[in-house]
Structures are given as C-alpha cells and as structure tokens.
C-alpha positions as CSV (number, residue, x, y, z in Angstrom):
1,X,-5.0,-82.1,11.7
2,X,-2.0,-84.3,12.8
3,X,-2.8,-88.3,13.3
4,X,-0.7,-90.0,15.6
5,X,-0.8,-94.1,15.8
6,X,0.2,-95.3,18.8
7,X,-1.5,-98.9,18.1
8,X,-1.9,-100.6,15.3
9,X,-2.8,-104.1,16.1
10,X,-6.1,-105.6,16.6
11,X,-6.9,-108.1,19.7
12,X,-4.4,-110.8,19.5
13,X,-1.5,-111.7,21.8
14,X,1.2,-109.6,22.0
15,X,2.8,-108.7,18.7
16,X,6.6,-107.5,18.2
17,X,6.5,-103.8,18.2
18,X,2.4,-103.0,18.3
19,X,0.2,-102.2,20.6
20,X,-3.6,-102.2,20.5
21,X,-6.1,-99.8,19.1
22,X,-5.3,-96.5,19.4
23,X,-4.5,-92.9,17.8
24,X,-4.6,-89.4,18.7
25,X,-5.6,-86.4,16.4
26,X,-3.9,-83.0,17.3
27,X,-6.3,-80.5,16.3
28,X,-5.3,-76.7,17.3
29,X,-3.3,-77.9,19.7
30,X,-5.6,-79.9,21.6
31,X,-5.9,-83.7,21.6
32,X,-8.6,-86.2,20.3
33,X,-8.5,-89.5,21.6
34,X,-10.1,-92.7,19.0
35,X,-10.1,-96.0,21.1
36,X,-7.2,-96.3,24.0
37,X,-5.8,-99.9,23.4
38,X,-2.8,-100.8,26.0
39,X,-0.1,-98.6,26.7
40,X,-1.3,-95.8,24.5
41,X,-0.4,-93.3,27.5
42,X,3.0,-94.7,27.5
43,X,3.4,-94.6,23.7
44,X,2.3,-90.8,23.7
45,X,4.4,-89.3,26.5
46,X,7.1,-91.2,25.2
47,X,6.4,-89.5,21.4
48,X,6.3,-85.8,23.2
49,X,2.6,-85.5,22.6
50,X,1.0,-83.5,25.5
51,X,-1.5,-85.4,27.8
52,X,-2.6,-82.2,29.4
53,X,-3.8,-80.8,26.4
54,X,-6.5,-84.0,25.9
55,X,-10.1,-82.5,25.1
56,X,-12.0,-85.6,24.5
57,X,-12.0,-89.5,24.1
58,X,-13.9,-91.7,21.6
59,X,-14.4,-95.7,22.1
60,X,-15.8,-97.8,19.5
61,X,-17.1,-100.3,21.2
62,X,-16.2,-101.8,25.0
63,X,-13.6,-104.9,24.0
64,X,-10.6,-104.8,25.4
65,X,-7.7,-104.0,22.9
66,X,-9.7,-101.3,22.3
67,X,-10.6,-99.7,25.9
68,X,-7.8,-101.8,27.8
69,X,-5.6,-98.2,28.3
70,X,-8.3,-96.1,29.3
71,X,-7.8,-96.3,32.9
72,X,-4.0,-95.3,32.3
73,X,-5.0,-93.0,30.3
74,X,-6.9,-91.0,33.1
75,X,-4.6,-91.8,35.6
76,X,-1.7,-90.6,33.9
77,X,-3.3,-87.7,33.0
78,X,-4.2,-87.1,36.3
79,X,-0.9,-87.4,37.7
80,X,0.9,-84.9,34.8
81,X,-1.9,-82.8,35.6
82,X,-1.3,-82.8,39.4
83,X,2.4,-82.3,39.6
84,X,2.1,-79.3,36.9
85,X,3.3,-76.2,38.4
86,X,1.2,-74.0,36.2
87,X,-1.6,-72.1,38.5
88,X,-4.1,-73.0,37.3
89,X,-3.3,-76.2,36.1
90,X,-3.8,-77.5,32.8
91,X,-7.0,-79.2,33.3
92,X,-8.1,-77.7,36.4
93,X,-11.0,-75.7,34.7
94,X,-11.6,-78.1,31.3
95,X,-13.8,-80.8,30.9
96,X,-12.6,-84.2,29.1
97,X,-15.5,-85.6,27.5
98,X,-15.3,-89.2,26.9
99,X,-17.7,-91.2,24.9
100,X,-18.5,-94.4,25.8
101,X,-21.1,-96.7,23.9
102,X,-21.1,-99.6,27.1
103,X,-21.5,-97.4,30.1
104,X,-21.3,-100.2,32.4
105,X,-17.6,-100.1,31.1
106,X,-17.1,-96.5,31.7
107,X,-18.3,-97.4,35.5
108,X,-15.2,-100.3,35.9
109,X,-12.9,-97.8,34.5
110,X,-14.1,-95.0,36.9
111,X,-13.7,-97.1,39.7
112,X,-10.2,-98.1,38.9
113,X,-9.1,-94.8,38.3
114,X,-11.0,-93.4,41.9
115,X,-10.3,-96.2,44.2
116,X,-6.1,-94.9,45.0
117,X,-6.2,-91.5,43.6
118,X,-9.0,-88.4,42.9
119,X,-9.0,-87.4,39.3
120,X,-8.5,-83.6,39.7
121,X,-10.2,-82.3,36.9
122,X,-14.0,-82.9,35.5
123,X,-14.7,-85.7,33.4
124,X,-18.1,-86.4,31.5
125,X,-18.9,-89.5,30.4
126,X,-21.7,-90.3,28.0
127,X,-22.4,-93.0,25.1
128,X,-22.1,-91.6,21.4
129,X,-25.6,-91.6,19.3
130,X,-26.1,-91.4,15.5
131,X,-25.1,-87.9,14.5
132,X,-22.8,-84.9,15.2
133,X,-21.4,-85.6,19.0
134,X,-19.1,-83.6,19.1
135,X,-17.9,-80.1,18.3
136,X,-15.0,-77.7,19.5
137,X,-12.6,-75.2,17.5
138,X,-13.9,-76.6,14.4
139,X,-13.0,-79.8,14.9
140,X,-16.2,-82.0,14.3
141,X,-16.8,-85.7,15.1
142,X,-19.6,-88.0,13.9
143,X,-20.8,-91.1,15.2
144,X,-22.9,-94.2,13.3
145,X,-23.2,-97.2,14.8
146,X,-21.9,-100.7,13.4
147,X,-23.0,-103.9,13.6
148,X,-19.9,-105.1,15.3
149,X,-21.4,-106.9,18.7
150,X,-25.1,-107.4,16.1
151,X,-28.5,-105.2,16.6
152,X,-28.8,-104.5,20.2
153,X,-32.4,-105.9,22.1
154,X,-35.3,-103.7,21.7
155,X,-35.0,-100.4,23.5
156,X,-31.4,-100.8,24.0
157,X,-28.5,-98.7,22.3
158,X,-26.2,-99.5,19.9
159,X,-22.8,-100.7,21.4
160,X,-20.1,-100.2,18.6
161,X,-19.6,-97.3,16.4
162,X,-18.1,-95.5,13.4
163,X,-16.6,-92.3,13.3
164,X,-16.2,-89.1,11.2
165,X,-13.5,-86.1,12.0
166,X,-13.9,-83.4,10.2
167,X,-11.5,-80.1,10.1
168,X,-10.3,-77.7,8.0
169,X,-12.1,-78.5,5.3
170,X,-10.8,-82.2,5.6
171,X,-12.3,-85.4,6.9
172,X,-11.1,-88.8,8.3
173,X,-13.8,-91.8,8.4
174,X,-12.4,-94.7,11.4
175,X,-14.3,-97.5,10.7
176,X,-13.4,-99.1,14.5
177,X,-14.4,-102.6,14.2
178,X,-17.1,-103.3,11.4
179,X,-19.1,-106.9,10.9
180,X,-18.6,-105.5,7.0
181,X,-16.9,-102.4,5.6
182,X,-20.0,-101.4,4.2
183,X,-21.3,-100.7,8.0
184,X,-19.5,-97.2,7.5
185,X,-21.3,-96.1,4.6
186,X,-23.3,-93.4,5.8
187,X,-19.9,-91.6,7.0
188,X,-18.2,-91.7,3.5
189,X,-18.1,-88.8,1.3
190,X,-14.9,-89.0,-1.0
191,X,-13.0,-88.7,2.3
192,X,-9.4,-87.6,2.8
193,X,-8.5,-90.3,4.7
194,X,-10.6,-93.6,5.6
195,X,-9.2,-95.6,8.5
196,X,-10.8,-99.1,7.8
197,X,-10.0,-102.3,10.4
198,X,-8.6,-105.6,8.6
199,X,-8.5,-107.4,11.9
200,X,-11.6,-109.2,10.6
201,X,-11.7,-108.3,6.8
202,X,-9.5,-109.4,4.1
203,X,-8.1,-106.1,2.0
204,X,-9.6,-107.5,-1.1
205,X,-12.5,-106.4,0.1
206,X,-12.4,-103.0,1.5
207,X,-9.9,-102.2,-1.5
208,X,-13.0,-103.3,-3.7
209,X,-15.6,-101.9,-1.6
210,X,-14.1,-98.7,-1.5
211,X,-13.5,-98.5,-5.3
212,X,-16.8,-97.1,-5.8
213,X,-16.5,-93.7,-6.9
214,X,-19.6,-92.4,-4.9
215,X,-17.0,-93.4,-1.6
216,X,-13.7,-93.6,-2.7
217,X,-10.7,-91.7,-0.2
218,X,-8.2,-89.7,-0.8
219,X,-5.9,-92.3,0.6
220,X,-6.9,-95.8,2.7
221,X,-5.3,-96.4,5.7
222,X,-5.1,-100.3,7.2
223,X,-5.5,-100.3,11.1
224,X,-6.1,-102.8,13.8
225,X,-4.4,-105.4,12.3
226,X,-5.1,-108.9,12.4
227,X,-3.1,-112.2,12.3
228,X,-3.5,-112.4,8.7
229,X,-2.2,-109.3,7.6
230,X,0.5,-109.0,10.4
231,X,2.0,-113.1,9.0
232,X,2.4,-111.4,5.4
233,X,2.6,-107.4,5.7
234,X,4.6,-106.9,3.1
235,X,2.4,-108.8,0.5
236,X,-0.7,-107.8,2.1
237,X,0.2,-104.0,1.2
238,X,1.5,-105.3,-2.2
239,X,-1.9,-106.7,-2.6
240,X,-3.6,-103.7,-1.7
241,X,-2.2,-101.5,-4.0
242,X,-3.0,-103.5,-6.8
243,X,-6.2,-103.0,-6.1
244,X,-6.5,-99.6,-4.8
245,X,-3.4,-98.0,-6.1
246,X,-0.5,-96.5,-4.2
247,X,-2.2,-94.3,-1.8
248,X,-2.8,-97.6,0.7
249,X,-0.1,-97.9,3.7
250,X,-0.4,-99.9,6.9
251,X,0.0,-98.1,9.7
252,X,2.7,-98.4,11.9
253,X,3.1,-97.4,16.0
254,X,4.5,-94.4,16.3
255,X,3.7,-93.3,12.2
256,X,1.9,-89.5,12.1
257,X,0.6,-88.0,9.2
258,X,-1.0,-84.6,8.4
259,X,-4.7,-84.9,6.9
C-alpha cells in the first residue's frame, strides 16, 4: 500500500506549506481516506491521485483540522464524478463508507454538501466501534478508541479513535490524536509503520514509549505537527533519532511512501 500525506500539521494557524490532518492510502487502486483536514481535495487532485476511485473515509475524532475538508471532499468528488463521461460513472453504483465517531458532525457536513448540489452516488455514514470496521480487497482497518476528548458519559460512545491498516501482510498503526501514546497500545504489534501525533506529545516520549520491544515499528512516522516541533524541525528529528534511530522522519505535504 502507497501513503500519501497531504497534511501534516496539527490545529494551529496557518503554517508555511502545511495543511491539516490528512493522508490517503492507495490500496489496489482504490483510495482510503484517514482524517480530511483543509484542502486535502485540493492537495490530492493537484498530486494526480484519483478522487473517483475513493472507497472509504476514516475520522478520528470531530475537531476541525481534522474533519474541516470533508465537505470538499464530497463535493469535489461529486462534481469529478458528475462531469465523468464514463457510463456508468465511476461511483454511480459504489458505496463510500465514511466513519464518523460524532454523528452530529457527519449531519453538518451532509447538509453542506446537500443544500446547492445532490451527491450522485451512495454514501453511508456510521461511527467506528472497537474492532475490525472495515474490510475490502484485503485491505483491513481497525478501530480503538482514545482518550483524546476523556471517557464519554455513561451509555454514550467513544468520540476519538485509533486506527490499524492492515495489507499485504503489512500494517500501519495512526495514532490520530492521543491524550498519551500509550492510548494506541492495543493496535501495536511490531508494526511496519506507526503514525503517532506530536501536536500534543513531545518525541521524547513516543521515541521512549515505543522502544519497548513488545511494540516497537518498523519505522515511526511524526504527523500532525504541533507548534513545538514545527519552531525546531530540524532538531526535533535530530532528537528523535537519537533516541529511536534513523528510521524516524517527519512527514511532509505531499511525501508518499510504500508500506
């Protein structure tokens, strides 16, 4: 599977060059959506990756550097869609499965979307619960939930989430936003890759958290960066890789890699 990053920075004000939260994962041809921060339609057209062949979307959690695209995302979608002069269309007879932990979200964003133009093709929206929620061309995707936005009342769900890609034999943890890194632990297993948030963590401590050789990755992967990190990237990395070794990068808008 191929990762595209089309936003790397977490939710402060507009950075030089970043966007917020946001990458794609091209599995088989189709595309996986994790989080859909500002202009990630934009960013993906304009890096040649195709909208039409979108088969599902994942939110962490409902803030809004990480769900602030969505409803350009669906709407520019919809337009490619429309204006395709394959018969039938792309999308006309697939399902885009978005999931959604705040459904009252997923309403604001539907009515957005509906209120100047019909999406043309179906669209099921659902919150993620702990487990295996999703599965297609084996391409696999597990959810646990965080304690990002704290323990929900009783009898409510969870609201932010974790999440696990598994294909081909490989697997990519994305922590999403995390009150601690070890809110992912049930997802690790000696990963490939582990996507971990330092908007709200310093990287001494997932590099040290992640040491442990019951969860240690393949390679570590710095996303949704914060103020900290972005004033000092250079010696953040630097520290990183002291730590953790050379298999640490920051990820970059526009950066894919193969898992």
């Amino acid at each position: 599977m191929k990762i595209t990053f089309l936003g790397t920075c977490g939710g402060t004000e507009p950075m030089p060059g970043r966007r917020h939260s946001s990458f794609v994962v091209d599995h088989g041809g189709a595309l996986y959506w994790f989080d859909t921060g500002e202009g990630c339609s934009y960013t993906a057209h304009l890096l040649g990756l195709d909208l039409l062949a979108t088969r599902a979307i994942f939110i962490t959690h409902r803030h809004l550097d990480h769900v602030g695209g969505l409803p350009n995302l669906l709407w520019t979608i919809r337009k490619l869609n429309t204006f395709s002069e394959l018969d039938p269309r792309p999308l006309d007879d697939k399902t885009v499965k978005v999931f959604m932990p705040d459904m009252s979200i997923w309403d604001g964003v539907w009515n957005i979307v509906q209120k100047y133009q019909d999406i043309t093709f179906p669209i099921e929206a659902a919150p993620p619960t702990d487990g295996l929620v999703f599965e297609r061309d084996g391409l696999r995707v597990v959810a646990a939930h965080n304690n990002h936005l704290g323990k929900p009342a009783t009898g409510e769900p969870w609201e932010s989430f974790s999440y696990r890609i598994e294909a081909d034999g490989k697997s990519v943890v994305y922590s999403g936003d995390i009150a601690a890194p070890s809110d992912v632990e049930s997802l690790l297993d000696n990963d490939d890759l582990v996507l971990m948030e330092t908007g709200h963590h310093t990287v001494e401590d997932v590099c040290t958290y992640l040491l442990d050789p019951s969860r240690a990755p393949d390679r570590l992967g710095f996303v949704h960066h914060g103020r900290a990190i972005l004033a000092d990237a250079n010696g953040e990395l630097r520290k990183a890789r002291s730590i953790f070794g050379d298999s640490v990068f920051l990820a970059e808008d526009g950066m894919s890699l193969e898992v």
